[in-house]
C-alpha positions in Angstrom: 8.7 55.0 -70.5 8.7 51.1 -71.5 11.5 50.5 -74.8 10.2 47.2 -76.3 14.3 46.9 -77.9 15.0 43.0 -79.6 18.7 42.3 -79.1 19.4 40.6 -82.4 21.9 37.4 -81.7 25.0 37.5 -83.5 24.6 35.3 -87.0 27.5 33.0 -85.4 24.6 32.3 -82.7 22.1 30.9 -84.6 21.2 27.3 -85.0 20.3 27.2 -88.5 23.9 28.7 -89.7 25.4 25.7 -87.6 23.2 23.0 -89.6 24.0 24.3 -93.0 27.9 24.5 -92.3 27.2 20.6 -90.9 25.7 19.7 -93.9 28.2 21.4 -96.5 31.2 19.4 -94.2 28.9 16.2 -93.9 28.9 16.3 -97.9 31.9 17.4 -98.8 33.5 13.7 -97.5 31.5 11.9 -99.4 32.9 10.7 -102.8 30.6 9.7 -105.4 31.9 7.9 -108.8 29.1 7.7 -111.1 30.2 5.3 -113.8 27.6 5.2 -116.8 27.6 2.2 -118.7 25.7 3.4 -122.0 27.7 0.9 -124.2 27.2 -2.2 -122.7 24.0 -3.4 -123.1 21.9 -1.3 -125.7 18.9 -3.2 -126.1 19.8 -6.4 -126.0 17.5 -9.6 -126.8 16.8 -11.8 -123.5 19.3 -14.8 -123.8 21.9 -12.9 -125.1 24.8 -11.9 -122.7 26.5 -8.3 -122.2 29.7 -7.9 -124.2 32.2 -7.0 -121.6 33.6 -3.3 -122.0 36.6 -2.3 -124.1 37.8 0.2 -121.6 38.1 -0.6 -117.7 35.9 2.0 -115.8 36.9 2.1 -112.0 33.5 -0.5 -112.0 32.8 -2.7 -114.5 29.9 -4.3 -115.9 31.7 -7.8 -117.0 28.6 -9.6 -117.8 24.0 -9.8 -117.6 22.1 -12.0 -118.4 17.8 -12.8 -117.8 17.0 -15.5 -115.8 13.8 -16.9 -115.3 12.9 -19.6 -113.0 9.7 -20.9 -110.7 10.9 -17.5 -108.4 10.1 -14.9 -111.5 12.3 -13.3 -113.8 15.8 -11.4 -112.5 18.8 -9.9 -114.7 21.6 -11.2 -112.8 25.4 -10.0 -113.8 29.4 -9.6 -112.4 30.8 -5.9 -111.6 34.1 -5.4 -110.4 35.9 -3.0 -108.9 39.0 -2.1 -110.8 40.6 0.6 -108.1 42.9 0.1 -105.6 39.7 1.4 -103.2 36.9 -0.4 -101.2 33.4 1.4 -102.4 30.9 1.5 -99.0 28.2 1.1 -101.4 27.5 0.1 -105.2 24.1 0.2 -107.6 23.6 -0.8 -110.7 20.5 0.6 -112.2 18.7 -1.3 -115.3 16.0 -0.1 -117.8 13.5 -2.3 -118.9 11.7 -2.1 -122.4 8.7 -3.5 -124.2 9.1 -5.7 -127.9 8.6 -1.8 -129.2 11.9 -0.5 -127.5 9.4 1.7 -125.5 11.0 2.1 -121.7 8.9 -0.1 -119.4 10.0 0.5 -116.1 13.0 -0.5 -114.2 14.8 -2.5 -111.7 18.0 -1.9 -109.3 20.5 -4.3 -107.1 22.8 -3.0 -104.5 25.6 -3.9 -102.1 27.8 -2.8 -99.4 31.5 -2.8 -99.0 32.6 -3.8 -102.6 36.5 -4.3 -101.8 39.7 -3.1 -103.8 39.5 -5.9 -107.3 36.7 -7.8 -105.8 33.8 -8.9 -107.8 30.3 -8.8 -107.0 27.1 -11.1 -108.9 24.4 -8.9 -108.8 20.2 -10.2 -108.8 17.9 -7.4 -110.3 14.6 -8.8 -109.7 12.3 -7.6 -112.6 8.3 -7.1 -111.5 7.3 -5.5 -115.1 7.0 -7.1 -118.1 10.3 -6.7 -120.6 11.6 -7.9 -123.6 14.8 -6.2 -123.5 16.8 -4.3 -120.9 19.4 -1.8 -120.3 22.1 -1.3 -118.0 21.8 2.5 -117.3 24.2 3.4 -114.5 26.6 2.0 -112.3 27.3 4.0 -108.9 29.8 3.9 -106.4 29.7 5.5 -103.4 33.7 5.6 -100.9 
């Protein structure tokens, strides 16, 4: 008399339960500070700069500006960092608009290893066309 019986593996055994606990681990030491910057720079015409924010945000957006030369057009700026932390990583996002204030597209700069009060000058380069921009968002990754 053949028994066709599957031992079922205890759920401690099995390789997907392993990846999942990684993963929740794996995430749960990253720290992400998402600093929006909505005030800064609400549709702004091209030659004028960003005023720099009232309040201090742990990063700042302390100035943008368009510049346009024989290499195309970027929105170049200064973020700091006003914590007593290095970020691994930092992006500042930008929104780009038409004459119409219709969103156009957008544009992004990063860096790496933004230390404790330091200062970074940030290039944006733009590929659409834009009349005015945005600074949407302002993320720091420990």
């Amino acid at each position: 008399m053949d028994t066709d019986k599957t031992i079922k593996k205890p759920i401690y055994k099995k390789w997907y339960l392993w990846l999942i606990v990684f993963i929740v681990i794996a995430a749960s030491g990253l720290e992400i500070d998402n600093t929006t910057s909505t005030d800064n720079n609400v549709n702004q015409p091209i030659p004028t700069a960003v005023e720099p924010a009232e309040s201090k945000s742990n990063l700042e957006l302390l100035e943008s500006n368009v510049l346009t030369n024989e290499s195309g057009t970027m929105i170049v700026g200064k973020i700091k960092n006003n914590t007593d932390k290095k970020y691994n990583y930092v992006q500042v996002d930008i929104s780009l608009f038409d004459d119409s204030g219709r969103e156009e597209g957008y544009t992004s700069a990063n860096t790496d290893n933004l230390e404790s009060g330091g200062t970074w000058n940030f290039e944006a380069t733009v590929l659409e066309y834009m009349e005015t921009y945005k600074v949407k968002d302002i993320i720091g990754l420990n």
